[in-house]
C-alpha positions in Angstrom: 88.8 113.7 97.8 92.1 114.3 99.0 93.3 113.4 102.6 96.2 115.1 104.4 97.3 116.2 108.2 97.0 119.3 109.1 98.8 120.9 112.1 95.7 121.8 114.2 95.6 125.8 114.1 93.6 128.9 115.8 91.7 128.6 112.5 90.7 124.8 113.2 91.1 124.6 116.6 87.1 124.8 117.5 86.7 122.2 114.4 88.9 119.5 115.9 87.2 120.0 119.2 83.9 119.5 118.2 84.3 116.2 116.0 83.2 113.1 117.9 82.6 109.1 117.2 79.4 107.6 117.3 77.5 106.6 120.0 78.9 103.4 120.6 82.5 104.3 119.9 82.3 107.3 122.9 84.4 105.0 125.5 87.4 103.9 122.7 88.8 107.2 122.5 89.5 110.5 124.4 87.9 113.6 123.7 89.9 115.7 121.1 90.2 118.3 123.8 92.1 116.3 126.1 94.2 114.9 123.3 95.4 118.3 122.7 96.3 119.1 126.2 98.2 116.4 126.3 100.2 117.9 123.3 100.4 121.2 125.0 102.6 119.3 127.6 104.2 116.8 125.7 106.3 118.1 123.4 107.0 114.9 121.7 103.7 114.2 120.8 102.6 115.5 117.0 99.1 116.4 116.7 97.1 116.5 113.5 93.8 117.1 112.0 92.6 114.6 109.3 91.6 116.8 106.5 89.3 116.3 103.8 89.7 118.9 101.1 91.2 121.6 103.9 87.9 120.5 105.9 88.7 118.7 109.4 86.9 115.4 109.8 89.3 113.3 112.0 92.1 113.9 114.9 95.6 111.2 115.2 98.1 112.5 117.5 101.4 110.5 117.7 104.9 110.7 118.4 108.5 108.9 119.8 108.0 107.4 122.9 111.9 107.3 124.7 110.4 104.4 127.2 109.7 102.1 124.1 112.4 103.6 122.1 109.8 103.3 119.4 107.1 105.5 117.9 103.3 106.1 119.4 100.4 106.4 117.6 98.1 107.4 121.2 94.7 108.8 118.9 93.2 108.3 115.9 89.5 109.4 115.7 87.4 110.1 112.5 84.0 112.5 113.3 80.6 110.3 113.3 79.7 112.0 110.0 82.8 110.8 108.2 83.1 107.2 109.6 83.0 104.7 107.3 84.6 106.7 104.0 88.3 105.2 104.2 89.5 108.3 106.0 90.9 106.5 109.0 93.3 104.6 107.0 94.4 106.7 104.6 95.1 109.3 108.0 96.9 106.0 109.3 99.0 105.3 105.8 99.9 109.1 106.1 101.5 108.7 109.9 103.1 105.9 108.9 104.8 107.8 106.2 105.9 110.4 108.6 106.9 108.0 110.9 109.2 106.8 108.4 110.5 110.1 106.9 111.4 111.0 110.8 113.3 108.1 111.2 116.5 106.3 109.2 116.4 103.3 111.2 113.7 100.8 110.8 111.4 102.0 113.6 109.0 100.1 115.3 105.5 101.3 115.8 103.1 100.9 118.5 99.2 101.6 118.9 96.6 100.6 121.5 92.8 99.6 121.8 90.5 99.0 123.7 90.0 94.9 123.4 85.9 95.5 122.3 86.8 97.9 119.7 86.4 95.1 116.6 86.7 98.8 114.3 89.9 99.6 115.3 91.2 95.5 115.6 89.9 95.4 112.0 91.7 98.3 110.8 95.1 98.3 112.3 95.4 94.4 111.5 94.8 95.6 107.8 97.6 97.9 107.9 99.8 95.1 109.2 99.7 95.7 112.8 100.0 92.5 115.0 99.0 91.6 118.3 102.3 92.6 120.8 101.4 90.2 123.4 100.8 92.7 125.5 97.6 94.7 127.4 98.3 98.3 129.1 95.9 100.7 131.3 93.3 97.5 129.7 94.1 98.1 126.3 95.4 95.7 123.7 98.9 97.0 122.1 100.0 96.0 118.5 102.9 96.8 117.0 104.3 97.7 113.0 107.6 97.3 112.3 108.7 99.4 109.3 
């Protein structure tokens, strides 16, 4: 199975939407819908869908944030149905990769949780994440450097 980002398109649009996390993962992460108004009005902000095969089964929206001077990954979600597979952190390697093919300085990457998401902990401390020392809007913030 290969995984790729997808620009989010009329032709997935109601896809993306409609993916969600399970039941006890509903307060970690906004609704794909919102996510992608933000995008609408943010024109730094990248949006993708996490593709498997062509079919949507995620949604990770990043971009450079000028007030860090560092990059932002603000979503990363992968549909109930699909947790669990791996998709979530090869959709992770993937921004990371863009991340770096945007940028020919070493940038410095940030993402942030909520502190009872042990899923999301688990997974960006695997990707080499590390605790930034800092908490936002009640959220824990880790940071990559490339």
């Amino acid at each position: 199975m290969t995984v790729a980002l997808k620009p989010v398109t009329a032709d997935t649009l109601d896809s993306v939407i409609a993916l969600t996390v399970a039941e006890g993962h509903r307060g970690f992460v906004a609704a794909n819908v919102y996510s992608l108004a933000q995008a609408a009005v943010m024109p730094e902000m990248i949006p993708r869908a996490i593709c498997v095969d062509g079919v949507p089964v995620g949604f990770v929206m990043y971009g450079f944030d000028a007030t860090e001077n560092a990059y932002c990954i603000s979503r990363l979600m992968v549909d109930k149905a699909h947790q669990g597979k791996g998709y979530g952190k090869q959709a992770m390697a993937l921004v990371v990769a863009d991340i770096r093919a945007q940028s020919p300085a070493r940038p410095v990457v940030y993402i942030s949780f909520e502190p009872h998401n042990t899923a999301a902990r688990t997974l960006y401390e695997r990707l080499g994440f590390v605790p930034d020392g800092r908490e936002e809007d009640g959220e824990t913030v880790y940071r990559l450097d490339l």
